[in-house]
VMD Tcl script that draws the C-alpha trace (Angstrom):
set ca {
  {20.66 -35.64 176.37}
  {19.24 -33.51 179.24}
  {16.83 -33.33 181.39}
  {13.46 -32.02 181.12}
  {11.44 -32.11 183.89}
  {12.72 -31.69 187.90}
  {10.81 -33.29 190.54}
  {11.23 -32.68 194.20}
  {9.12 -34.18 196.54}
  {9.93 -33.77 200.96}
  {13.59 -31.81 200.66}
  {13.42 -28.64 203.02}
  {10.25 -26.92 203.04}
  {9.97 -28.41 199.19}
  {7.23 -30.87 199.75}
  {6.11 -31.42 195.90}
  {7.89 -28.65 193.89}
  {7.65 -30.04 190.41}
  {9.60 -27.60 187.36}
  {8.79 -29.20 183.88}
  {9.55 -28.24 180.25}
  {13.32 -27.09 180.79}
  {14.51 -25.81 177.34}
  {18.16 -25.79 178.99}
  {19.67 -26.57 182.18}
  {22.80 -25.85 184.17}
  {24.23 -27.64 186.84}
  {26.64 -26.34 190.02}
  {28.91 -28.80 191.32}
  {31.19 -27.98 194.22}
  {32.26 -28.97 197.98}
  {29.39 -28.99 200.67}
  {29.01 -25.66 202.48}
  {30.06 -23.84 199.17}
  {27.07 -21.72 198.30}
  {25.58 -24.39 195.32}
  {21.85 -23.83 196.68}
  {22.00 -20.14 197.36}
  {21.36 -19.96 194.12}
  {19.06 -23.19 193.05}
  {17.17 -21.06 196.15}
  {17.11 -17.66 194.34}
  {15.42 -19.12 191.32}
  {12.90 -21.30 193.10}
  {11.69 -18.00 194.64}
  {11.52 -16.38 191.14}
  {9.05 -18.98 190.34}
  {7.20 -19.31 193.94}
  {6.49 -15.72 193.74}
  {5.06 -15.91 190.00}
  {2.89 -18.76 191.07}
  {1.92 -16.81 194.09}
  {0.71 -13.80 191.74}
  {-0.98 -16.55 189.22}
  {1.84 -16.03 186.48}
  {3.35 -19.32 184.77}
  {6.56 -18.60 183.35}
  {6.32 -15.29 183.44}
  {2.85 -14.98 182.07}
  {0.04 -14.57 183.89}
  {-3.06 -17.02 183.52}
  {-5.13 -15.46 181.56}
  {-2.03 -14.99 178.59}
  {-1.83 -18.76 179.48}
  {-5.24 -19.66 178.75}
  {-5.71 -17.60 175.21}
  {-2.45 -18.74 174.21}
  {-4.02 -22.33 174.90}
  {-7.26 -21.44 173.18}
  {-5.30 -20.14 170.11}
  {-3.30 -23.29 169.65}
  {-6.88 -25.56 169.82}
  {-8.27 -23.18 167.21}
  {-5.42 -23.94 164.99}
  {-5.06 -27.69 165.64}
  {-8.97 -27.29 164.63}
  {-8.21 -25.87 161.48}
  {-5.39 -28.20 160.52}
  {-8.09 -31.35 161.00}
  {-10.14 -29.63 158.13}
}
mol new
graphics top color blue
foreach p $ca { graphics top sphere $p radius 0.5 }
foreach p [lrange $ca 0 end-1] q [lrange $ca 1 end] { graphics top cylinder $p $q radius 0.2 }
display resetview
């Protein structure tokens, strides 16, 4: 069991940061004051500054939208 989807809503200057589709996940447990959320942080900026420049995951939005296109075309052909 694991999870696969992390919702934040009104934490910080998070006000609706939703992260879905984990594959894996890792958790840091540890005294307050210890440093756990420098590096949730770090990674939450990764993926700010991919949505800023239109990427999802790495890809940008275009790759996003053949890749989606692709997998209708083949869901198409497996109806025949």
């Amino acid at each position: 069991m694991g999870l696969k989807k992390i919702h934040i809503r009104n934490f910080k200057s998070l006000v609706d940061f939703k992260l879905g589709n984990l594959k894996s996940f890792c958790a840091f447990v540890g005294p307050n004051a210890s440093g756990k959320s420098n590096i949730f942080v770090d990674e939450l900026n990764k993926e700010y500054d991919d949505w800023k420049q239109g990427k999802v995951n790495g890809y940008s939005i275009e790759e996003v939208k053949e890749f989606m296109k692709e997998q209708k075309a083949k869901r198409r052909g497996s109806d025949l």
